[in-house]
N, C-alpha and C positions, 0 to 999 in steps of 0.2 A: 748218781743224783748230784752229786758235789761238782764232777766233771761239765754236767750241763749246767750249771746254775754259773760255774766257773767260765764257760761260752758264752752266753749270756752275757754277764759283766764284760767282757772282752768288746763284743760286738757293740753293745753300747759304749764304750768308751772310745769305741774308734771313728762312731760315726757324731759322735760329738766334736773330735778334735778335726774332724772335715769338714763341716758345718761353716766355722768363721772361715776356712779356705774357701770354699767354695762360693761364700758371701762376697769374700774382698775380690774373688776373681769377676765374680758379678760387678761390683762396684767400679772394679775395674776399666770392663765393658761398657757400663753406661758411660763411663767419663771419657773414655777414645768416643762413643759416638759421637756424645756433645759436643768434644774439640771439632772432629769432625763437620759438626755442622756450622760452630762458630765459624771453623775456616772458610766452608762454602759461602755460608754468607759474607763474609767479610772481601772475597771474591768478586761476590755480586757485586757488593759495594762499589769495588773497583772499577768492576766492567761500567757499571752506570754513570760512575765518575767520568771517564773515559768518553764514555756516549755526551754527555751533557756539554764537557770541554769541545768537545769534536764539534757541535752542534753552535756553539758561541762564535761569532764573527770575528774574523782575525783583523785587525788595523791594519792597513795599510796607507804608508808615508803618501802626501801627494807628490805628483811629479811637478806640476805647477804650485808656489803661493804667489802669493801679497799682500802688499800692506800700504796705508796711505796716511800721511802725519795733514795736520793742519793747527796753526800757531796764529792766533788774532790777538793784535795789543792797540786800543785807542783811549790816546788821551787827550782831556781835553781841559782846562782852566787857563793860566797862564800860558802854558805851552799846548799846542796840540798841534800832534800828529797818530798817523796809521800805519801800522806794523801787520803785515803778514808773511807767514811760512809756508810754504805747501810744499809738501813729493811724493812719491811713489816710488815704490819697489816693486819686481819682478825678479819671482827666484823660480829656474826650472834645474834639475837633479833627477837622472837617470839611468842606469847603470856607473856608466864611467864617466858621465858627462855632469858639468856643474856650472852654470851659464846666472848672471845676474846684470839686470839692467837697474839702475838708478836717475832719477830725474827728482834736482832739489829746486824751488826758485825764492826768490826773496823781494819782496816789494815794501820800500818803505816812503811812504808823503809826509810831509812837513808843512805845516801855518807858516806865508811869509808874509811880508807887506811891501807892497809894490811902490814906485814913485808917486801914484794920487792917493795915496796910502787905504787905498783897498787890500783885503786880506782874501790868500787864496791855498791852496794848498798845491805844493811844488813838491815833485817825485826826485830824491834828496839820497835814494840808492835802491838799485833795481839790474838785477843778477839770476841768469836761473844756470843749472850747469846738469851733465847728462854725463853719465857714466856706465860702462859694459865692459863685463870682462866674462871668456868662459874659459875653465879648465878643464882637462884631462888626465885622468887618471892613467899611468903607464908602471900600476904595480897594483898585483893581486891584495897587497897591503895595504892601499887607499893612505900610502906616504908622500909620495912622488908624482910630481903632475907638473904638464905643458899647460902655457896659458898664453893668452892673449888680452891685450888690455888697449880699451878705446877709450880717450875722453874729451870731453868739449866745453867749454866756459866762456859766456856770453857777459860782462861787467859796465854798464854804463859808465860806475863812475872810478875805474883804474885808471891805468897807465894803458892796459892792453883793451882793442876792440874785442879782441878774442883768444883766448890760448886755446890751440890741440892739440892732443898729444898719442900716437902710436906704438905700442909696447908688444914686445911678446920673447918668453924665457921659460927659464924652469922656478920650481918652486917648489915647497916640503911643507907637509903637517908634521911640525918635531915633536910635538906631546899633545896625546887627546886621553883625559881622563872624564867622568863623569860628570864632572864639577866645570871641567877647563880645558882651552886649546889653544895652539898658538900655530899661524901659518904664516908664513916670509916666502918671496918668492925674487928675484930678482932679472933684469934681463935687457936689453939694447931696445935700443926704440928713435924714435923722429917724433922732432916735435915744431911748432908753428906757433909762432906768436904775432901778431898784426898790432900793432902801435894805434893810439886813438890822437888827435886831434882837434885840437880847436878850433871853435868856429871860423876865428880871426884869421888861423893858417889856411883853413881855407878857402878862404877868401883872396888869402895872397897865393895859391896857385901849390900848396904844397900839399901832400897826398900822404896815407898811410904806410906804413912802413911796414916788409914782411920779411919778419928772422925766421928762417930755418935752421935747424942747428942738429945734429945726432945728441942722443943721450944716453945715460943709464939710468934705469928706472928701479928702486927698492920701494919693496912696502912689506908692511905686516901687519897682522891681526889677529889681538889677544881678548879673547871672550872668557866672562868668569861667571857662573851661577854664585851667587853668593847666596839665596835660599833659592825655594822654590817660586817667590815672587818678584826675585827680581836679578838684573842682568847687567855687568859690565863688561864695557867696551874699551877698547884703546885701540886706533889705526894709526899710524905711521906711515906717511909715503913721500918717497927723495925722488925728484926728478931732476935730476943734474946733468946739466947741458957740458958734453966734453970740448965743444972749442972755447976758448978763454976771450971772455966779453959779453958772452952772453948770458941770457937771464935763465936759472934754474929755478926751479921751483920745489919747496918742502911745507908739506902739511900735516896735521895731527889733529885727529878728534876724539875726544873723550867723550865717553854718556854712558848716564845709568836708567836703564826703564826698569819701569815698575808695573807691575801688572794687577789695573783697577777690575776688570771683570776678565772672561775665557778669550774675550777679541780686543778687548780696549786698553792699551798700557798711554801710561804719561813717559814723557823721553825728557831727559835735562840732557843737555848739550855743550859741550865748549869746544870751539874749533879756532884753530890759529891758522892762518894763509901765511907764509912769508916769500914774496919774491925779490930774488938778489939785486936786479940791476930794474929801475924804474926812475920815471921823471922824478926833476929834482923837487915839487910840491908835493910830491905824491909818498904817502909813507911805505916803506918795506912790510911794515906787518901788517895783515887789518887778525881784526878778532870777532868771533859771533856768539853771544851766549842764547840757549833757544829752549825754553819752555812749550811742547806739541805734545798731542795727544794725537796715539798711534792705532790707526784698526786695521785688524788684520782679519784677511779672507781668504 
């Protein structure tokens, strides 16, 4: 009797200390399910992530832009005259190809008073000028690149009827960061310059005059984000005539736009022309300060 009673106790004491094992191995099992499902799900997650990204339209750069400034100033009380800016740009970028046309002009009238002392408005400086250049990329790096460079300057009231000038060399992007860039390029070229005259000379039989001259041609361009609304420039370009007597030419244009809506930025301007050899009334520097508003399309 004692031996069964003593089994008894036994058996129950053993299936008590199973009990929480067999509990925690349960507890166990539900918690690997769950993970389990968290992970499936969180899977999903991914897959659908995945699908929706796939599904969203990729940007792509255009191969063609442009943009087109326009600059009106009239005044009128004691003095009056009219001031206008206008140009355009044309930029195409395509694989390895990088091609831009520019076309600037400037018209400016002036209040005179004539000998019966009528008042009329007399065209007082009137210039437009045309520039192109395309490069080529010859490094899987987008460092290194052949260019060419065309340009043409039409000036009523210089020294010259017209300057042209024919460039082509090599050239470098030496640093492009997020922020900033800077491109130089240098290279041989021909240039033409036609001389203006007076009415008086010709009348007495004398005719324009046409320099041709070889050169060397530098330039560069340093672009800076300084936020996200706004943008500076600095260009440099040396065209220097190599035989001795003749007229070289160097220019610089500084601006900062600022951008008023997604297309419409305002441009402040300062540009300096300086040519070396000109008539003796005629100044070597001229300078243009330009307040335009720029859209871009």
């Amino acid at each position: 009797m004692f031996r069964i009673a003593l089994s008894l106790i036994s058996l129950t004491f053993i299936s008590l200390l199973s009990t929480p094992i067999a509990a925690k191995g349960y507890s166990k099992s539900s918690k690997a399910i769950k993970s389990n499902h968290a992970s499936i799900a969180t899977t999903a997650d991914i897959l659908s992530s995945l699908e929706k990204a796939q599904q969203q339209p990729v940007k792509v750069a255009p191969i063609f832009s442009a943009s087109a400034q326009l600059g009106f100033l009239y005044l009128t009380g004691n003095t009056r005259s009219a001031d206008m800016k206008a140009g355009v740009d044309f930029r195409f970028e395509k694989n390895l190809w990088r091609s831009l046309v520019s076309f600037d002009s400037l018209i400016k009238k002036t209040e005179s008073t004539d000998s019966e002392g009528g008042k009329n408005f007399e065209t007082t400086d009137n210039k437009w000028s045309i520039v192109t250049q395309t490069n080529y990329t010859i490094n899987t790096a987008k460092r290194n690149y052949l260019y060419g460079n065309l340009s043409y300057e039409d000036n009523r009231f210089s020294s010259f009827k017209s300057q042209a000038s024919l460039s082509t060399g090599w050239g470098r992007r030496w640093f492009e960061t997020s922020k900033a860039s800077l491109d130089a390029d240098i290279g041989p070229g021909f240039k033409r310059d036609v001389t203006r005259i007076s009415q008086e000379e010709l009348d007495n039989g004398l005719h324009s005059e046409t320099r041709d001259t070889l050169m060397l041609q530098a330039q560069a361009l340093y672009i800076r984000k300084i936020n996200e609304h706004i943008e500076f420039k600095q260009l440099v370009i040396a065209k220097h005539a190599i035989e001795k007597g003749e007229n070289s030419l160097y220019k610089t244009e500084t601006s900062i736009t600022s951008k008023l809506i997604d297309s419409l930025q305002i441009k402040l301007s300062f540009i300096i022309d300086y040519n070396s050899k000109v008539d003796d009334e005629k100044e070597n520097t001229d300078t243009q300060t330009a307040a335009v508003l720029v859209y871009s399309f």
